[in-house]
C-alpha positions in Angstrom: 181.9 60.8 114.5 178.9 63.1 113.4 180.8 66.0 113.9 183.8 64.9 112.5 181.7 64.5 109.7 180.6 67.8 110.0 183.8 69.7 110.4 185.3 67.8 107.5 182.6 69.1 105.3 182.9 72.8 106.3 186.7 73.1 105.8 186.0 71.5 102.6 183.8 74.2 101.6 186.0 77.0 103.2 188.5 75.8 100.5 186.4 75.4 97.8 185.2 78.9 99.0 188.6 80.0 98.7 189.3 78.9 95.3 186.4 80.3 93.9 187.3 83.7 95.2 190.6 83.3 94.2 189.6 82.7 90.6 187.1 85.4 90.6 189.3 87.8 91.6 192.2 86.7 88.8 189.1 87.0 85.5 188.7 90.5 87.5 191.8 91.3 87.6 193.1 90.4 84.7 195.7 93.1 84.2 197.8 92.4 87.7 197.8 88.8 86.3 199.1 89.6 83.2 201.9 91.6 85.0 202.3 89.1 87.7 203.0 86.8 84.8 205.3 89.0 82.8 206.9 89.2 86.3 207.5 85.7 86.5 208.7 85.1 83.1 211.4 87.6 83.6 212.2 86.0 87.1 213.0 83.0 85.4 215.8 84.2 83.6 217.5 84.2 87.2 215.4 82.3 89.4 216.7 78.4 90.0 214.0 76.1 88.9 213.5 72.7 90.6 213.0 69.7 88.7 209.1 69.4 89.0 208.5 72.9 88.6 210.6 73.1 85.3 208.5 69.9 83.5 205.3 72.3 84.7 206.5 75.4 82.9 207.4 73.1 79.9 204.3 71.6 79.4 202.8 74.9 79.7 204.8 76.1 77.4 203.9 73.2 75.0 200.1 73.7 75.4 200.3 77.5 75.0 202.3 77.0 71.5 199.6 74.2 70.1 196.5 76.5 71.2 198.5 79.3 69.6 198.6 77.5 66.0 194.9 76.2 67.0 194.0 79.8 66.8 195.9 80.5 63.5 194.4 77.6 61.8 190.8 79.0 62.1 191.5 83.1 61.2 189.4 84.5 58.7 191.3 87.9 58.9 194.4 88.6 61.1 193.2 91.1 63.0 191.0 88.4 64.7 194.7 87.8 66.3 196.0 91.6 66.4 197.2 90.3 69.9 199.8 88.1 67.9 202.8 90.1 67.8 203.0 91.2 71.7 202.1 87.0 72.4 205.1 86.5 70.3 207.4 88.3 72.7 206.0 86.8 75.8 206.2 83.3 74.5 209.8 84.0 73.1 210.8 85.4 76.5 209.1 82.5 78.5 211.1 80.1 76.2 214.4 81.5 76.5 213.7 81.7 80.4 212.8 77.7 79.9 216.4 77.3 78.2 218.4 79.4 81.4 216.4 77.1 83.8 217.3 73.8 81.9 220.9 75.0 81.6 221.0 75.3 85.3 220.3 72.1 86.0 221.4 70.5 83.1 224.9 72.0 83.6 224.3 71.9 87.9 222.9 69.0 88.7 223.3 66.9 85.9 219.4 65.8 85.3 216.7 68.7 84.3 212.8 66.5 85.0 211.6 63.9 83.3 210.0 66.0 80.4 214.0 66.6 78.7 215.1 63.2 80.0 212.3 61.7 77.8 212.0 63.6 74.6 216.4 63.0 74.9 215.5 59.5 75.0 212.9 59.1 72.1 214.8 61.0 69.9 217.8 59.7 70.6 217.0 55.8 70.5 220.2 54.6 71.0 222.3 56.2 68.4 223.7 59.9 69.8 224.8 60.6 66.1 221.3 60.1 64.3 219.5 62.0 67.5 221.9 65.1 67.2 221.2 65.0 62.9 217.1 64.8 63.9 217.9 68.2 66.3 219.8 70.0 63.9 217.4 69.0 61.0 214.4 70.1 63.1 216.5 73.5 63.7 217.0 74.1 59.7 213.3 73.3 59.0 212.6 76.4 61.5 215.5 78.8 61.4 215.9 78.5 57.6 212.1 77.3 55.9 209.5 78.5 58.4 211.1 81.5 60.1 213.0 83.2 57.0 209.6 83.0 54.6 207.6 84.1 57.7 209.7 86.9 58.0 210.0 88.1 54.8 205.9 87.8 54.2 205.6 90.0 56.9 208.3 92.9 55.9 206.3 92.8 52.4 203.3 92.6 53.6 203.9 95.6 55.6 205.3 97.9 53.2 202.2 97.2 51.1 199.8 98.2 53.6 201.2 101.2 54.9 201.7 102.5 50.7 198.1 101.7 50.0 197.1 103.4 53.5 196.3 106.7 51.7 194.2 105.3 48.5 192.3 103.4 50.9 191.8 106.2 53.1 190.5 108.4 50.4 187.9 105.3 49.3 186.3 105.6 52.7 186.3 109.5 52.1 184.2 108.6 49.2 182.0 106.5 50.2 181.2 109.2 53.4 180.9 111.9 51.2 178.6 110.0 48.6 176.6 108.6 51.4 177.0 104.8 50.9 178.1 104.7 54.8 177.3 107.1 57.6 179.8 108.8 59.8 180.1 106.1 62.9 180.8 103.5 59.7 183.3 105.3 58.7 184.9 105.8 61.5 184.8 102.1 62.2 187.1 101.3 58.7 189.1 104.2 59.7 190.1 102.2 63.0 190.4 99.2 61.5 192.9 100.8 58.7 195.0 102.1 61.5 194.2 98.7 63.3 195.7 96.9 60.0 198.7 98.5 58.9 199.8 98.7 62.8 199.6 95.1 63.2 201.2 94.6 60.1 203.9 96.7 61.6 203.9 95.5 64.7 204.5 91.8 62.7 207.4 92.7 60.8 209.1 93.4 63.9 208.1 90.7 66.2 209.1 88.0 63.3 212.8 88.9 64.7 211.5 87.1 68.4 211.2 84.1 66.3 214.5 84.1 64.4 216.2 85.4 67.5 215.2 82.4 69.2 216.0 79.9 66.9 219.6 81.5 67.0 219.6 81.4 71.0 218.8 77.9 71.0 221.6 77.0 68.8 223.9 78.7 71.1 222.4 77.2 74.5 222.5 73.4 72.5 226.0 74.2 71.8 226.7 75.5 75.4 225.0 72.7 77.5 226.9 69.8 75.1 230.6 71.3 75.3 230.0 72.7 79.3 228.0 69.5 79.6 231.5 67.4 78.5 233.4 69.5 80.5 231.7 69.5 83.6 231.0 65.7 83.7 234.8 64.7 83.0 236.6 67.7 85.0 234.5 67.8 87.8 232.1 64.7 88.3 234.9 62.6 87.4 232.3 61.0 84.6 234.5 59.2 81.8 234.1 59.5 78.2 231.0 57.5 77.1 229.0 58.5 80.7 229.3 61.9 79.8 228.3 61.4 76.8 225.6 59.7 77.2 224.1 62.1 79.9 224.8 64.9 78.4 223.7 64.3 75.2 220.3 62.9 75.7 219.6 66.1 78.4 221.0 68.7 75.7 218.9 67.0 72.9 215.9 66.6 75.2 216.2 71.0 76.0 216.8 71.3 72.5 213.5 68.9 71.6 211.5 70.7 74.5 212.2 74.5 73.3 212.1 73.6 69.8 208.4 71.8 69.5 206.6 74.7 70.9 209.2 77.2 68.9 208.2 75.7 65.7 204.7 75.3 66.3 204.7 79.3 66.9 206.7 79.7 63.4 203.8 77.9 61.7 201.1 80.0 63.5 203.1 83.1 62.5 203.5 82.4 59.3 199.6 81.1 59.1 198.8 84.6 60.5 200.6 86.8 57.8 200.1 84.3 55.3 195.9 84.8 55.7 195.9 89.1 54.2 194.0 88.2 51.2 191.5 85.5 52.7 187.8 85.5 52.0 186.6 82.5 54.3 188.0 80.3 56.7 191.4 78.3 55.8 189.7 74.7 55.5 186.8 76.0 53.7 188.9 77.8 51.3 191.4 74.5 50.5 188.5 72.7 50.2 186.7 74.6 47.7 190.3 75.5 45.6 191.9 71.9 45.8 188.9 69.9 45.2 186.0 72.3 43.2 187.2 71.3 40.0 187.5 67.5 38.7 189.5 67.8 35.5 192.8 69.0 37.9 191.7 66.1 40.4 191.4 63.6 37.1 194.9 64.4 35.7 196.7 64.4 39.4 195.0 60.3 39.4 196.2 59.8 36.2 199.6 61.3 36.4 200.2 59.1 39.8 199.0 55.9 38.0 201.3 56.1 35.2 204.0 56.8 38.2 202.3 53.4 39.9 203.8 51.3 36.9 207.2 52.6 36.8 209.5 49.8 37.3 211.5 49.8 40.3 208.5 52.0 42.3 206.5 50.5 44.9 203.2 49.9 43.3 200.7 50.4 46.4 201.3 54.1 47.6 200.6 55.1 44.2 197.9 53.5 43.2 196.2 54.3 46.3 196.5 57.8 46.0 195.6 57.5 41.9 192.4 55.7 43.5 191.4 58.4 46.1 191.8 61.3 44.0 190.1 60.1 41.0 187.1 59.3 43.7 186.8 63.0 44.7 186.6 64.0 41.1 184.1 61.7 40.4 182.2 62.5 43.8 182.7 66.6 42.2 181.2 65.5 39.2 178.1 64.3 40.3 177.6 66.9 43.0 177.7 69.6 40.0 175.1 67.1 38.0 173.0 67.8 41.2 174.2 71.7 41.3 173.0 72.2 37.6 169.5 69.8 38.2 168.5 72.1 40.7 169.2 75.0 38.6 167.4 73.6 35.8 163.9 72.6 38.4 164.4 76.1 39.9 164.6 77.7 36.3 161.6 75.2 35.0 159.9 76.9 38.4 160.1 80.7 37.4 159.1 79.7 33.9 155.7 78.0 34.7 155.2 81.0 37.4 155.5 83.6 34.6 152.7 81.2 32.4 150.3 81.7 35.1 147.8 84.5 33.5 148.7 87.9 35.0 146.5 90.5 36.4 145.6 92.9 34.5 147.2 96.0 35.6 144.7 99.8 36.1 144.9 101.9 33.9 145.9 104.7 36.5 148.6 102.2 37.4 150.2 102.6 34.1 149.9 106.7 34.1 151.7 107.1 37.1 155.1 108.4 36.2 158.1 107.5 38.6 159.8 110.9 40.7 162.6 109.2 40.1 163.6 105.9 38.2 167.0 103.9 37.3 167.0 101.7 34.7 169.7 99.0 34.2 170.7 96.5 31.7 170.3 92.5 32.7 174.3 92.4 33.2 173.9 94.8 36.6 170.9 93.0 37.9 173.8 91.3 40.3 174.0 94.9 41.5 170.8 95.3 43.3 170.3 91.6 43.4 170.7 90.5 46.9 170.7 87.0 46.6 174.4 87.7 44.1 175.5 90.0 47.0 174.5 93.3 45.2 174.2 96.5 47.9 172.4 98.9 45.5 169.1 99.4 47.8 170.5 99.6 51.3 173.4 102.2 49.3 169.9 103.9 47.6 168.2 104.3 51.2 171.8 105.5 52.6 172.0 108.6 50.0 168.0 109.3 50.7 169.1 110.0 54.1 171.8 111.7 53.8 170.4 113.8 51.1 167.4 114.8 53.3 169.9 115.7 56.3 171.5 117.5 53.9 169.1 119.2 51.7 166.1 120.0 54.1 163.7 117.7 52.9 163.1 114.1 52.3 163.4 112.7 48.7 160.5 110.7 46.8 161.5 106.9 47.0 163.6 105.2 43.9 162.6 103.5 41.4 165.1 100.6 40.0 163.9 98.4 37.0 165.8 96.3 34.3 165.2 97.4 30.6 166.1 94.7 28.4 165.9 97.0 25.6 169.4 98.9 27.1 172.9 97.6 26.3 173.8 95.3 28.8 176.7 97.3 30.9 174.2 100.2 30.6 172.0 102.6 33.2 170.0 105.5 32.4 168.5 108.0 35.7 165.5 109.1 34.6 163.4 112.2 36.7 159.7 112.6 35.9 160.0 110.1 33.6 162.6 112.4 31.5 166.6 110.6 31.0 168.8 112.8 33.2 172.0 110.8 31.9 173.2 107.3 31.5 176.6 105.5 31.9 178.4 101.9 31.3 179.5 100.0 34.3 181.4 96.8 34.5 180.2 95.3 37.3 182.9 92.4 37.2 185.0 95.3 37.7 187.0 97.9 40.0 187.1 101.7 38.8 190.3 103.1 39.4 190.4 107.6 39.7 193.1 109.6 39.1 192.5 112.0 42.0 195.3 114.4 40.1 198.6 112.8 42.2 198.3 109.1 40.6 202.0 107.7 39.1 201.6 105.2 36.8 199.3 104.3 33.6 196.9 101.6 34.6 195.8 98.7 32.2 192.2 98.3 31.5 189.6 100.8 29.8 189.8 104.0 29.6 187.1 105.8 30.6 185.9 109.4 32.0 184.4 109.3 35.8 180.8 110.5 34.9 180.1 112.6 38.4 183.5 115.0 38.3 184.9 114.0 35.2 188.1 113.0 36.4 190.4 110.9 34.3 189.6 106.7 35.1 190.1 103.1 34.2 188.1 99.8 35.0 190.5 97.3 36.1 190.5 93.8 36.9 190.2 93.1 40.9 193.8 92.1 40.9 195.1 94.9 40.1 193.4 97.1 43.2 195.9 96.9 45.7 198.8 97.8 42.8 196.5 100.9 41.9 196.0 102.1 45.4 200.2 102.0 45.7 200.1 104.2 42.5 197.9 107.0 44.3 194.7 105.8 42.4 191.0 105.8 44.5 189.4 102.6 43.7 185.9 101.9 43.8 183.5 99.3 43.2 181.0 99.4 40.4 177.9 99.9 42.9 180.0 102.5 44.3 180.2 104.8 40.7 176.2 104.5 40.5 175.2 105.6 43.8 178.0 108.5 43.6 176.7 109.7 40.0 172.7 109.2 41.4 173.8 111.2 44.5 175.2 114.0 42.6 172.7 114.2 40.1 170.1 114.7 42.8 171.9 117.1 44.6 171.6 119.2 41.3 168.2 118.2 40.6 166.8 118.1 44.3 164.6 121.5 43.0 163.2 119.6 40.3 161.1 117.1 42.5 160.0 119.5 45.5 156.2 120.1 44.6 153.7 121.7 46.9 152.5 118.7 48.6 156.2 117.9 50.0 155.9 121.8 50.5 152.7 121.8 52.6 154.6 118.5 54.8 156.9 120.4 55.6 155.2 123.5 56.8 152.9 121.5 58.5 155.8 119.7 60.6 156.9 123.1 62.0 153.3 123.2 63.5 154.6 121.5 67.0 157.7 123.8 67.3 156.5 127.0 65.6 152.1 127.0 65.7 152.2 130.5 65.6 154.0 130.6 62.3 152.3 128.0 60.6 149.0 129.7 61.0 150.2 132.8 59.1 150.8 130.8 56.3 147.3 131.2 54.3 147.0 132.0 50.7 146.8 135.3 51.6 149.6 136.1 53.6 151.5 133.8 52.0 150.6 131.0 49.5 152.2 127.7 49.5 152.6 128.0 46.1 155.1 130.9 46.7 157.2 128.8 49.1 157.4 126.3 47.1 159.1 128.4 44.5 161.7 130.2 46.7 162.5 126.9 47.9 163.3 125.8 44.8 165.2 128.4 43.4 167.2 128.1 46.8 168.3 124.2 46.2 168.9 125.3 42.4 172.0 127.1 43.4 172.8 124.5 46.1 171.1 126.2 49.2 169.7 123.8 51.9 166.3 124.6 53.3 166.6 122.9 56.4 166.2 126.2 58.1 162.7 126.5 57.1 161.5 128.6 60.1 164.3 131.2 58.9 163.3 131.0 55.4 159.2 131.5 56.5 159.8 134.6 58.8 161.8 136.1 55.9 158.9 135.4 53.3 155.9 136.7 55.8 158.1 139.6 56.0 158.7 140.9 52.5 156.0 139.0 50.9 153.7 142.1 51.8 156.4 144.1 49.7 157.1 142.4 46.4 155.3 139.3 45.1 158.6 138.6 42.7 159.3 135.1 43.3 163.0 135.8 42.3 163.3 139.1 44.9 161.8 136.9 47.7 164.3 134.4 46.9 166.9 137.4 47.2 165.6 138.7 50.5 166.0 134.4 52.1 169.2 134.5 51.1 169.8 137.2 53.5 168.2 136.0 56.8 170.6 132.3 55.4 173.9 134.1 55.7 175.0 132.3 58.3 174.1 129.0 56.5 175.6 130.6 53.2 178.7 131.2 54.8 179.1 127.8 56.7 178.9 126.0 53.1 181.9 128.0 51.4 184.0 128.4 54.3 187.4 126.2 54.4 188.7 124.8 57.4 190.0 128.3 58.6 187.1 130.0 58.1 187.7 131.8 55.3 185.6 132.0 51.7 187.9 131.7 48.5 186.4 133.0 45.6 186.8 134.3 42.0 185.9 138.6 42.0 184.5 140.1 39.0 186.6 142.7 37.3 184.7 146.7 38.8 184.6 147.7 35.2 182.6 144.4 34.0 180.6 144.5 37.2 179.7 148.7 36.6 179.1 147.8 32.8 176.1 145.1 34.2 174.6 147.3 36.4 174.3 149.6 33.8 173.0 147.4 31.6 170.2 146.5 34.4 169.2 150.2 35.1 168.6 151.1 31.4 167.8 147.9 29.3 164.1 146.8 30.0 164.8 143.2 28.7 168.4 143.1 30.6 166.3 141.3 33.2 164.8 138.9 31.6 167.5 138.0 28.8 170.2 134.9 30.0 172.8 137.6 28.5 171.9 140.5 30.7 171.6 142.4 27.4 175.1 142.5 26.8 176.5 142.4 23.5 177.7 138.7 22.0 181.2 139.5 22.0 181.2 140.7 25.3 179.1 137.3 26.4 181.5 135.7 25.3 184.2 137.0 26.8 183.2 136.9 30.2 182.6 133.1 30.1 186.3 132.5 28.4 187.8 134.2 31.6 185.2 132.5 33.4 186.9 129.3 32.1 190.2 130.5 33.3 189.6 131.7 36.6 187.4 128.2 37.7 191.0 126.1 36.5 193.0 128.8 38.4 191.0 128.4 41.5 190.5 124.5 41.6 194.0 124.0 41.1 194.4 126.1 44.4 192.4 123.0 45.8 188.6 125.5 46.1 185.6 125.0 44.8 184.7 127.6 42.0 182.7 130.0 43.8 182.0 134.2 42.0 181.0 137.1 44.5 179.8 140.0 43.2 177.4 143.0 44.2 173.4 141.7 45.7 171.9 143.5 42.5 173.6 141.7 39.9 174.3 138.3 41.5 170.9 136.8 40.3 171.3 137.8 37.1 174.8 136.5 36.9 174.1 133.2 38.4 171.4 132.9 35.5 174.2 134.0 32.8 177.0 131.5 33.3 174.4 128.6 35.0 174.2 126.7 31.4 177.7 126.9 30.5 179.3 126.2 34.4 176.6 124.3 36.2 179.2 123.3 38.9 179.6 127.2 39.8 178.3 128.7 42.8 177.4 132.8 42.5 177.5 134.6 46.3 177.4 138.2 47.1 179.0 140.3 49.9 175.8 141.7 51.8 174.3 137.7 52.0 177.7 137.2 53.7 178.0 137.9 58.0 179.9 140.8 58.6 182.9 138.8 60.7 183.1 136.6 56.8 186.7 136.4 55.6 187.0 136.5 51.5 190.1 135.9 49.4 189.7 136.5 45.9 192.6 134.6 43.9 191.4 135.8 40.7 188.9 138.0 38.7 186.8 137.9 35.7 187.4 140.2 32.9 186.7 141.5 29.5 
């Protein structure tokens, strides 16, 4: 008996060895089951089914169709379910291979399981007349209400996504470019654009499964009551009402069985495309629309209580529902009594706080003057508030880092302060305490740019972008996705400060490099290069001087990331010329590679604007012979002349930025300086180069020249 016992227990767990194994190998190998069950599906279509096997399949295919609208309910965004549209094939195909099983026996054996028997016989109840109405009725509500709006959601929604594809696109350009996300971020929203508008796609297409299968099962209902008749009578030798009654209540239990789970699937469709413009999750958001605001809740209890006295209405229902609804406005009202208490104690809080006596600030404290400072109006404190969802600092820290990647060196931190003296929309960038510039926002807001290809006028105020002047709008938030059809780039409020503090840093960077930062930076070559940084002394080479070529470097846009380069170049000329503005010269040869690399288009190449041989001869001329030709902004030349030479400078930057180039001007090493210096207060924007600070394999195109 003990061994019995014994062997009982170890086949039992040889099998429940088994099963485990088995399972662990289908989670591993979860793409041959997903084929293996594609295979089966498929097989069904030709495969007879017996009885017990078909009310399996059923239920599963019941279960599969309530966790599919399960799922739906509780999407925040669609692509949570980007899996939708390919599950919507699969389920249709299973179905239809349900319906050819069902047929088979149905029309074969004259039974199909007890699943069909008994949704034939609950519907039916009796009466074959009312339980074919209740089918047909259930198809309408699917075929006509669920499946048609489902379908026609999706076809919009798709062309909307793929049109505002590009605008969106270029947003994410700007934010890369401005520094608001880094590279793998951007790269992320760029998937999950593609991600979006394929789904979206993919949707409008896979709607069809559903529609086709409401029209199938139409068909098959049809086929299985007329061959049903048929065969009963002609061949069972069934008479009228037999066949009827069979027949009927196993067509209208198919019909039941394949419609339930095909409906259920319409809902979680339409639930799916339906959920594009969601913020939160589908209960919170009814909950918080429907119920956030009494007065709509007071009127709908009123309104339903005037119905409750109608004569000739039951009384009851309505009063009932008058009664609940008036209860959850009046449950609203006191919970925003609470809300606005709370307020009010948290309010009373910060204003017994601010009575409390303050320290009493140093005076050094209050003669330290901010590298760099933003002051905003109280109606942008949302912005950098992060409590109201404002981004400002992390977007702040963002272009710091790109900056310093970019320029060479690492920025001073920000300063942000409200200034309740400013106009409320209003921000001012100050450096060294000095205003740089200052602009409105409206941080309620979207500003929409008209990147030069925009159809359309936009409604909303008119303003000028302040970073590239382009033309712009501030819309309402509505209106984004109509803009981005148009061609617009929209951007958030946050979005138009950070871009206008990044570029006014870039053009400023030189301005807040002193020789502390200076000595930093030497002295973190010290591991990498010791030998160099011990010929930097103040008499070899003083800081000071480094500091000065570095400037005049990031004046005209020139990184000094390179700083080894630009070091070897100074110790070798500084024992030549002490002229700041030659050394400067001589680094910008040993950076030709780096001077290159920043002008260069995709191709390689260097598009530029020439100056005219004539002009570029009357310069040099003016350089050899005049002794204050150096030193003057003009170069000596006459006005007239002056003036000329910016007016075609004018012309040739349009010319060239229409061609889609930045405005860059080559010209000959010995006047380029001086050049740069001439046209620097008129065309800030405009980069001076010249041909010997370029590598020898450099390709230039000139597209146009200056002239006189």
């Amino acid at each position: 008996m003990a061994k019995n016992k014994q062997l009982q227990a170890f086949q039992d767990s040889r099998v429940g060895q088994v099963a485990n194994n088995g399972l662990d190998a289908f989670f591993r190998n979860k793409d041959i089951s997903l084929a293996i069950g594609i295979l089966l599906i498929l097989g069904l279509l030709i495969i007879p089914l017996p009885a017990f096997l078909l009310d399996l399949f059923l239920a599963v295919s019941i279960a599969i169709s309530v966790l599919i609208l399960m799922v739906s309910i509780y999407l925040v965004k669609p692509l949570e379910f980007s899996a939708f549209p390919t599950i919507l094939l699969i389920t249709t195909l299973f179905r239809l291979g349900l319906n050819v099983a069902t047929t088979r026996l149905i029309l074969g054996d004259g039974k199909a399981g007890d699943i069909i028997h008994a949704f034939g016989n609950f519907v039916i109840a009796g009466n074959y007349i009312v339980g074919f109405i209740i089918f047909m009725i259930l198809l309408v509500i699917n075929f006509v209400v669920v499946i048609k709006g489902s379908t026609r959601i999706a076809e919009v929604a798709a062309r909307f996504t793929l049109d505002a594809l590009p605008g969106k696109q270029m947003s994410i350009d700007a934010d890369l470019n401005a520094g608001f996300i880094d590279e793998q971020t951007a790269r992320k929203r760029r998937v999950e654009l593609s991600r979006e508008s394929d789904f979206y796609g993919s949707m409008d297409g896979a709607a069809k499964f559903i529609k086709g299968d409401a029209i199938a099962a139409i068909i098959i209902t049809g086929i299985n009551l007329l061959g049903g008749f048929a065969i009963g009578m002609a061949q069972k030798g069934m008479d009228f009402t037999t066949a009827i009654s069979t027949y009927t209540i196993l067509t209208i239990g198919d019909g039941l069985v394949s419609q339930i789970p095909a409906l259920l699937v319409s809902v979680a469709g339409g639930l799916v495309v339906t959920r594009s413009g969601a913020a939160d999750k589908l209960e919170v958001e009814l909950s918080e629309q429907f119920g956030n605001k009494p007065k709509p809740l007071f009127l709908a209890a009123g309104a339903l209580l005037i119905i409750s006295i109608l004569p000739g209405l039951p009384m009851l229902p309505f009063l009932l529902l008058s009664a609940g609804i008036g209860g959850m406005g009046f449950v609203r009202i006191q919970g925003m009594k609470q809300e606005a208490d709370d307020s009010l104690r948290a309010e009373l809080q910060l204003v017994e706080d601010s009575k409390e006596e303050p320290k009493e600030q140093p005076v050094e404290e209050l003669l330290k003057i901010d590298p760099i400072e933003i002051e905003i109006g109280y109606s942008l404190i949302s912005l950098v508030d992060e409590t109201q969802g404002g981004d400002v600092f992390k977007r702040i820290t963002n272009v710091r880092k790109q900056l310093a990647t970019e320029l060479g060196y690492k920025l001073p931190p920000i300063r942000v302060r409200d200034n309740l003296q400013l106009e409320p929309e209003k921000y001012v960038i100050k450096i060294r305490g000095n205003e740089i510039t200052s602009n409105i926002l409206h941080p309620n807001m979207l500003l929409a740019m008209n990147p030069g290809n925009a159809e359309g006028e936009l409604n909303g105020i008119k303003v000028t972008e302040p970073v590239f002047g382009l033309p712009a709008t501030w819309i309402s938030n509505h209106e984004r996705e109509n803009a981005e059809i148009m061609g617009y780039t929209v951007v958030e409020s946050a979005t138009v400060l950070t871009t206008h503090l990044t570029e006014l840093l870039r053009r400023n960077s030189y301005k807040l490099l002193n020789r502390q930062d200076m000595r930093d930076l030497v002295d973190n070559l010290k591991t990498d290069y010791p030998t160099l940084v011990d010929e930097v002394t103040p008499d070899s080479l003083p800081i000071s001087v480094v500091q000065k070529v570095c400037q005049n470097l990031l004046s005209e846009g020139i990184p000094i990331k390179d700083l080894a380069k630009i070091l070897e170049a100074l110790l070798d000329y500084y024992k030549i010329t002490k002229n700041v503005d030659v050394l400067t010269e001589y680094v910008r040869h040993n950076l030709s590679d780096t001077i290159k690399k920043l002008y260069e288009d995709y191709n390689g190449t260097i598009h530029a604007i020439g100056i005219d041989p004539e002009l570029e001869d009357n310069m040099t001329n003016a350089l050899a012979t005049g002794n204050t030709a150096s030193t003057s902004p003009t170069l000596g030349l006459p006005g007239e002349i002056v003036k000329a030479i910016r007016g075609s400078m004018g012309d040739a930057i349009d010319e060239i930025t229409l061609a889609g180039h930045l405005p860059v001007v080559i010209c000959s090493a010995q006047i380029r300086p001086y050049f740069q210096r001439m046209i620097h207060t008129t065309y800030p924007m405009v980069s001076v180069i010249s041909y010997t600070e370029l590598p020898s394999d450099a390709e230039v195109e000139i597209h146009t020249s200056i002239k006189i």
